[in-house]
RODO-737623 format. One record per residue: residue number from 1; residue in three letters; x, z, y of N, C-alpha, C in turn. Coordinates in pm, 1 decimal. Last residue first. Layout:
<atoms>
> num;residu;nc1;nc3;nc2;cac1;cac3;cac2;cc1;cc3;cc2
> NUM;ALA;X;Z;Y;X;Z;Y;X;Z;Y
...
</atoms>
This chain:
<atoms>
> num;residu;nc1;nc3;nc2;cac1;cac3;cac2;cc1;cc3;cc2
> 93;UNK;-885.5;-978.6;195.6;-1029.2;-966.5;206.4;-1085.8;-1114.6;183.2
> 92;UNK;-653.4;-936.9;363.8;-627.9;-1032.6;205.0;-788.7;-1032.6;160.3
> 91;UNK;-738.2;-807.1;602.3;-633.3;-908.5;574.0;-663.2;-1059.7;473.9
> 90;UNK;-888.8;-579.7;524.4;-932.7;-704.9;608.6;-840.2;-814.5;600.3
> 89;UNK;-711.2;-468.8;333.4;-863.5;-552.4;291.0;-904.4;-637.2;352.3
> 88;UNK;-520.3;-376.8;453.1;-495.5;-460.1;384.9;-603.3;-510.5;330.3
> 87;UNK;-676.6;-189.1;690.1;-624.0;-352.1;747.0;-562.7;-404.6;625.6
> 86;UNK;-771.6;7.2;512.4;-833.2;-106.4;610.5;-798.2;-181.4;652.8
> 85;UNK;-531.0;73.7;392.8;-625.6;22.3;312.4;-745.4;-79.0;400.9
> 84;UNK;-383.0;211.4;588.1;-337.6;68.0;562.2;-448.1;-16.2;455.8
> 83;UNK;-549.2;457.6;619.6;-566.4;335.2;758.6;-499.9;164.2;679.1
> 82;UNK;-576.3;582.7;404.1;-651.3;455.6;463.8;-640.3;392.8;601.1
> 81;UNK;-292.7;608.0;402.4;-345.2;568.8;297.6;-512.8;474.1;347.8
> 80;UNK;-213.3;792.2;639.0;-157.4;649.3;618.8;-280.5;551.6;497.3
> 79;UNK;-541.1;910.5;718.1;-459.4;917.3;593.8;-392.8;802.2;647.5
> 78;UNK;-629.6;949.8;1063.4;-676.3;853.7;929.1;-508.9;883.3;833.9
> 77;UNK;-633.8;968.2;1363.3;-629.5;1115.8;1261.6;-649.3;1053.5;1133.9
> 76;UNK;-351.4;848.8;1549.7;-505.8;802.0;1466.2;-502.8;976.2;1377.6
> 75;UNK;-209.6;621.7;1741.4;-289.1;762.1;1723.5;-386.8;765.9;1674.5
> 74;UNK;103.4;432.2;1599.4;-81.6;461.4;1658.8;-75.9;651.9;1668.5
> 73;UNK;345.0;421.1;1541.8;329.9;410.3;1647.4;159.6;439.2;1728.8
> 72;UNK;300.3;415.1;1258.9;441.8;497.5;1308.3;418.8;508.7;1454.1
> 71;UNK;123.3;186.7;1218.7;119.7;314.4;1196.9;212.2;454.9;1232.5
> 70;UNK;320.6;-10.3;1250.9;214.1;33.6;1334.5;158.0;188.8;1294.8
> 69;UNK;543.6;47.4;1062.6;560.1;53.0;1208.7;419.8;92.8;1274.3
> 68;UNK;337.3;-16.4;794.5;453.4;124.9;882.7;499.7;176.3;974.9
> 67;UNK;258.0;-238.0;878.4;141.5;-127.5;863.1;220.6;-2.9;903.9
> 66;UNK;502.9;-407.9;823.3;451.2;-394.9;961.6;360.6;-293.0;962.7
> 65;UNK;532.9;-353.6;536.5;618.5;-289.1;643.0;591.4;-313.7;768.2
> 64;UNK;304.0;-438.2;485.2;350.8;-311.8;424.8;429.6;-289.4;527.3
> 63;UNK;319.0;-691.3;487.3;242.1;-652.6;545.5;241.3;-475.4;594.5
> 62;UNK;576.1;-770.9;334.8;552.8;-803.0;459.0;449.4;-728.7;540.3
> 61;UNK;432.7;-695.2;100.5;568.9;-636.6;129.2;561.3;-645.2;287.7
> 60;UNK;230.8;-898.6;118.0;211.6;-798.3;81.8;301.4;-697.3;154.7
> 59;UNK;378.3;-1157.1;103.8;311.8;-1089.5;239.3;273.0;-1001.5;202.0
> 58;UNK;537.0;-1086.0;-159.6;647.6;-1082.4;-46.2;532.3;-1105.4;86.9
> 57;UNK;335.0;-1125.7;-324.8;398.6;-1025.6;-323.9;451.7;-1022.5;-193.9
> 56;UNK;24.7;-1271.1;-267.9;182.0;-1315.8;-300.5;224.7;-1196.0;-262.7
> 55;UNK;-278.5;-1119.8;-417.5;-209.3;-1113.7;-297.5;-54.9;-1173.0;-332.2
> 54;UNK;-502.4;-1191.3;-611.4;-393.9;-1124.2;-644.5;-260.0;-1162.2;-485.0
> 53;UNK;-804.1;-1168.3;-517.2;-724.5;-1262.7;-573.3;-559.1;-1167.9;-554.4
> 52;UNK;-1011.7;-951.5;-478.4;-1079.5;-1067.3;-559.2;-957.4;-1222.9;-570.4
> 51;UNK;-949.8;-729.2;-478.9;-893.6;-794.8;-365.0;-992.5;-961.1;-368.6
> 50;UNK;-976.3;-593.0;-690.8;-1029.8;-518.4;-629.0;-1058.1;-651.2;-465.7
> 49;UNK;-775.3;-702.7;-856.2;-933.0;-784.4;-911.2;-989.5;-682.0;-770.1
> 48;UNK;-535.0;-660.6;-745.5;-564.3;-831.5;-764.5;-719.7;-828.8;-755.4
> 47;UNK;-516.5;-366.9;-793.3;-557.4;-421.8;-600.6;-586.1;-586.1;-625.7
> 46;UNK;-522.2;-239.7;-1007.0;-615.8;-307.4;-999.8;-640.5;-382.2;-854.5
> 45;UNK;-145.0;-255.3;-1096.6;-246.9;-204.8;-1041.1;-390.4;-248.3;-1050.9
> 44;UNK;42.0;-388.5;-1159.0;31.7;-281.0;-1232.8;-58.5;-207.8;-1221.0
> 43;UNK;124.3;-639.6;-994.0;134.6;-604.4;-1152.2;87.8;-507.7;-1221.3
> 42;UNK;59.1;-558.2;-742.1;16.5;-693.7;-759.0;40.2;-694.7;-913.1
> 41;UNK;146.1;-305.6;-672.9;39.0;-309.3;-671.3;-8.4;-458.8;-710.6
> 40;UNK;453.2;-281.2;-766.8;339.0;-230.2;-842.5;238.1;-248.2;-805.3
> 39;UNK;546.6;-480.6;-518.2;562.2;-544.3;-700.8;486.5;-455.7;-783.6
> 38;UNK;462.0;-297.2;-332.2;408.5;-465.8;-333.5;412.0;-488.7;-482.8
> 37;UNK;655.5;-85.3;-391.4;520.4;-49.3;-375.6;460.2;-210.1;-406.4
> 36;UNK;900.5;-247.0;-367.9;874.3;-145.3;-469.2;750.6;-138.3;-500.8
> 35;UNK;905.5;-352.2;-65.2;914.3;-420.7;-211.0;870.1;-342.8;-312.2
> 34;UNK;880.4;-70.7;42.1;723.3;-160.2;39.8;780.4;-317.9;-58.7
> 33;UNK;1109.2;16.2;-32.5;1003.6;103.4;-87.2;884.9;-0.5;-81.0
> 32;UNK;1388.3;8.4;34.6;1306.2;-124.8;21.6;1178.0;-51.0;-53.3
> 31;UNK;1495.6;270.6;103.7;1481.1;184.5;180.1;1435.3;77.5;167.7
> 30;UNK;1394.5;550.3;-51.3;1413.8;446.5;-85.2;1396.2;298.7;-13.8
> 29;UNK;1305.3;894.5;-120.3;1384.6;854.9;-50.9;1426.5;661.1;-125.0
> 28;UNK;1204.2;1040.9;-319.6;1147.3;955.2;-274.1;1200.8;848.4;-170.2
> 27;UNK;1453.9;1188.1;-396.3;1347.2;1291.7;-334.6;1293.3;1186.8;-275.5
> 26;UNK;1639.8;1077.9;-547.9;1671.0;1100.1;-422.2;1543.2;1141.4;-325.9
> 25;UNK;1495.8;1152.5;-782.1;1649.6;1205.3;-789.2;1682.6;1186.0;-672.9
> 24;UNK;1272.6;1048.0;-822.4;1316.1;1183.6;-766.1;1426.0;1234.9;-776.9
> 23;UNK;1175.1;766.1;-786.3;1262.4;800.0;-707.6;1295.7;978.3;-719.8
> 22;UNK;967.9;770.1;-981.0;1026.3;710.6;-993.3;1113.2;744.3;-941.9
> 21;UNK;814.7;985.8;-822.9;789.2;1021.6;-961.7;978.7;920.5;-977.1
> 20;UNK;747.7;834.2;-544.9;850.3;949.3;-564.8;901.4;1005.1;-721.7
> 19;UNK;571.9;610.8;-711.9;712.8;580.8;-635.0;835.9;737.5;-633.5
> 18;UNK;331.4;769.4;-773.6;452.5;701.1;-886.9;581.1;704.3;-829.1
> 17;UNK;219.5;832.4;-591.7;313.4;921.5;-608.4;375.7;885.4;-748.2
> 16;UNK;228.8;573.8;-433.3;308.5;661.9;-335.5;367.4;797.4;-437.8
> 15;UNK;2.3;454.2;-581.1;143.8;416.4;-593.5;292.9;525.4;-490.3
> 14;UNK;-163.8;625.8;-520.3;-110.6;693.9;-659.6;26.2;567.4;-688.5
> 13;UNK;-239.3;601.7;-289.1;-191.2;706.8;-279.2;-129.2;714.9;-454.0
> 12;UNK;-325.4;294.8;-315.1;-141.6;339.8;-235.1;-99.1;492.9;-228.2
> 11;UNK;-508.8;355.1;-470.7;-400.7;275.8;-506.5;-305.2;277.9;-437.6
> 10;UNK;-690.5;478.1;-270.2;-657.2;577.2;-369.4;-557.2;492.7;-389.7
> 9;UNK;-731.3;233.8;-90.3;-630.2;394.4;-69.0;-628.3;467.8;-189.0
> 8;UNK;-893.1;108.9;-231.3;-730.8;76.5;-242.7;-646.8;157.3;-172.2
> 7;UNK;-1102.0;267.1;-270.3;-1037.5;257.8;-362.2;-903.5;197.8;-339.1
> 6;UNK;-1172.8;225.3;14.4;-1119.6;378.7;-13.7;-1089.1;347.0;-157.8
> 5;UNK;-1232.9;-25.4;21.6;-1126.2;44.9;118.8;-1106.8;162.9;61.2
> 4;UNK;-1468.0;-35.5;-161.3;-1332.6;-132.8;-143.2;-1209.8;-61.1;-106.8
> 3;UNK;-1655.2;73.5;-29.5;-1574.9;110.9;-167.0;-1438.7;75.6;-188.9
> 2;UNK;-1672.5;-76.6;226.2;-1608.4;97.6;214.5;-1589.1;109.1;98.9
> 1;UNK;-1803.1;-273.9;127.4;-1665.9;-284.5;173.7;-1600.8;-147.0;186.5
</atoms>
């Protein structure tokens, strides 16, 4: 399960730097970003076969943006990247 988790942090760290790649004309800057992020990781990514079923986009999205808040609000010394990788495995796991 630790493979698990730290490979789907690598997948939100290289959707994080597609996203700015995509967005650099407003310097990453993009208020529906966890739609954005959700629709590349369920199409474009390996998080379906990593997940062992391809997550519905919109709890994904959903999940995404509660991970933000919480995360916006913990104390943790953990990469955004894995902290949301651990609770999106345990989740959709």
């Amino acid at each position: 399960m630790a493979d698990q988790i730290d490979r789907v942090g690598e997948l939100l760290h290289e959707a994080a730097e597609t996203h700015h790649r995509v967005y650099r004309l407003t310097d990453g800057d993009d208020d529906d970003w966890a739609t954005w992020y959700s629709d590349w990781l369920v199409r474009l990514s390996e998080l379906p076969t990593l997940l062992g079923r391809a997550p519905v986009r919109s709890e994904l999205t959903q999940q995404l943006v509660s991970l933000d808040q919480e995360f916006t609000d913990a104390v943790t010394d953990l990469p955004w990247e894995q902290y949301y990788a651990e609770r999106l495995v345990t989740h959709f796991g």
